[in-house]
C-alpha positions as CSV (number, residue, x, y, z in Angstrom):
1,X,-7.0,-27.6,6.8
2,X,-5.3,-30.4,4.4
3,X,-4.5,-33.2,5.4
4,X,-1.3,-33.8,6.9
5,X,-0.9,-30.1,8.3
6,X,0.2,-29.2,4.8
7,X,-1.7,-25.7,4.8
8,X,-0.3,-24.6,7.9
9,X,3.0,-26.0,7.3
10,X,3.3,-23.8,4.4
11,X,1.9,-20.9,6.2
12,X,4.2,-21.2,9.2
13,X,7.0,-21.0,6.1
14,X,5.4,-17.6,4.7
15,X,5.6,-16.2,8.4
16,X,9.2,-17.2,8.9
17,X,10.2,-16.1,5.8
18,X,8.3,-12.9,6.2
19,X,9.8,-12.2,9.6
20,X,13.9,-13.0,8.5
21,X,12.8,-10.4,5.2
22,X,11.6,-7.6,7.8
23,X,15.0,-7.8,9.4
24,X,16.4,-6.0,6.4
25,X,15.8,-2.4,6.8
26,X,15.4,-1.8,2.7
27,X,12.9,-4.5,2.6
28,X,10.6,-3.5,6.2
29,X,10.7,0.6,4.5
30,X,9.2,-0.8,1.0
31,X,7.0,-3.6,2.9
32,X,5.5,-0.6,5.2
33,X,5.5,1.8,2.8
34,X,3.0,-1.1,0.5
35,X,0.9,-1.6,3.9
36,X,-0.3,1.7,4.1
37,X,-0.8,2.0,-0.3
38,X,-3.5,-1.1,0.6
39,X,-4.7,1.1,3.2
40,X,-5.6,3.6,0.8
41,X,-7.0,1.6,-1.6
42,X,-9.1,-0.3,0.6
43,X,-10.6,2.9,1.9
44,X,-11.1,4.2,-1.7
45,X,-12.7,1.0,-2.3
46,X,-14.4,0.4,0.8
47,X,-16.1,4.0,0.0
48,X,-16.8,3.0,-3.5
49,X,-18.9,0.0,-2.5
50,X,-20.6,1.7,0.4
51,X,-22.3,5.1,-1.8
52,X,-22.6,2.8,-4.8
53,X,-20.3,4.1,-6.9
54,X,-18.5,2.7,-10.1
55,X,-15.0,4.2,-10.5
56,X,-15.9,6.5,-13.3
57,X,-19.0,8.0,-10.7
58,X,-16.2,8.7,-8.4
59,X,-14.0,10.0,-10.8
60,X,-16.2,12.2,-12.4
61,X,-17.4,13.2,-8.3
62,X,-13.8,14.6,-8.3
63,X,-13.0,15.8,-11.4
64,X,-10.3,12.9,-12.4
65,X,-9.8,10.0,-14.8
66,X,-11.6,6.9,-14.0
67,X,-8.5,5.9,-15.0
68,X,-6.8,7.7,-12.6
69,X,-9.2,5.8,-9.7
70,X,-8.5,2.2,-10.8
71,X,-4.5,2.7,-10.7
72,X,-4.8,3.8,-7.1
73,X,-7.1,1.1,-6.3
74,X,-4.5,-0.7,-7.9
75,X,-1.7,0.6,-5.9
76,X,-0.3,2.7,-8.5
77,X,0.7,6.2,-6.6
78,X,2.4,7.8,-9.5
79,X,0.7,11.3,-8.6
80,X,0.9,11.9,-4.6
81,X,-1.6,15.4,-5.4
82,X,-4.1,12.9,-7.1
83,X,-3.8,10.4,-4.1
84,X,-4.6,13.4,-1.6
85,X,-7.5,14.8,-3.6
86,X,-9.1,11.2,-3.9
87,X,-8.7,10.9,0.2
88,X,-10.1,14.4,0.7
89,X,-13.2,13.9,-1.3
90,X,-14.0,10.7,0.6
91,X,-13.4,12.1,3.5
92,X,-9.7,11.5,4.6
93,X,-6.5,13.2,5.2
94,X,-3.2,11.7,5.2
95,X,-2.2,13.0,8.7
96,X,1.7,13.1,8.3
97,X,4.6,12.2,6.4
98,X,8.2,12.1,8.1
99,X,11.2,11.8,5.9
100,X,14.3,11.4,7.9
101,X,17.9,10.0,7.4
102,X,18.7,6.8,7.3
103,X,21.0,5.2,9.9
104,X,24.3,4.0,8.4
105,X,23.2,0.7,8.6
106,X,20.4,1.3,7.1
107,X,22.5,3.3,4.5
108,X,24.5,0.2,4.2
109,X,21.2,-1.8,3.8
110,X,19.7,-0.3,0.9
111,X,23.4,0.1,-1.3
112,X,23.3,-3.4,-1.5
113,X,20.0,-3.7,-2.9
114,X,19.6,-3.1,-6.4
115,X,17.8,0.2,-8.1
C-alpha cells in the first residue's frame, strides 16, 4: 500500500468505473464474453505447465499449429472448431452456448456503439 491510500484510491476508481461500464448491455456481453476467452486460456495454459509441455508439444499432441496454440493462449478465437479440439484434447468440453435475442434495450444499446 502507498502512501497516502494512493493504490487503493485508484483501485476503488477502476471498480467504480468498471461497475457504471457493466451497466451498458453492449459493454457487460463483450466484458463476459472476454471472461470466459481467459478462462480458456488459462486452462490451456494451466495444462501446459502442469504435463510439461511447450506449445509446439501440445500442438503437435493435437495435430495443430503451435501457432495456432499461442493465439488462443492469447485470446485470439478466430476458429471456434480449433478452440473445441484444443479443450477436448485436454480434457474439456464447452458445456453450452445460448444465443438469444436481444431485448430492445439492449438492441438500442449496441446501435449506439460503433462496429
Amino acid at each position: 500500500v502507498f502512501k497516502g491510500g494512493i493504490m487503493k484510491t485508484h483501485l476503488t476508481d477502476t471498480k467504480d468505473h468498471l461497475k457504471e461500464e457493466l451497466n451498458d448491455p453492449y459493454f457487460k456481453e463483450l466484458y463476459e464474453l472476454d471472461k470466459v476467452k481467459t478462462d480458456i486460456a488459462k486452462k490451456i495454459i494451466e495444462y501446459r505447465i502442469k504435463h510439461r509441455l511447450s506449445q509446439k508439444e501440445l500442438a503437435k499432441k493435437i495435430k495443430i499449429s503451435q501457432q495456432q496454440i499461442s493465439h488462443i493462449e492469447e485470446g485470439d478465437f478466430s476458429n471456434f472448431l480449433t478452440i473445441q479440439k484444443v479443450l477436448l484434447a485436454i480434457g474439456y468440453k464447452i458445456k453450452s452456448i445460448v444465443v438469444g435475442h436481444l431485448s430492445p434495450s439492449e438492441m438500442k444499446a449496441v446501435k449506439t456503439h460503433a462496429y
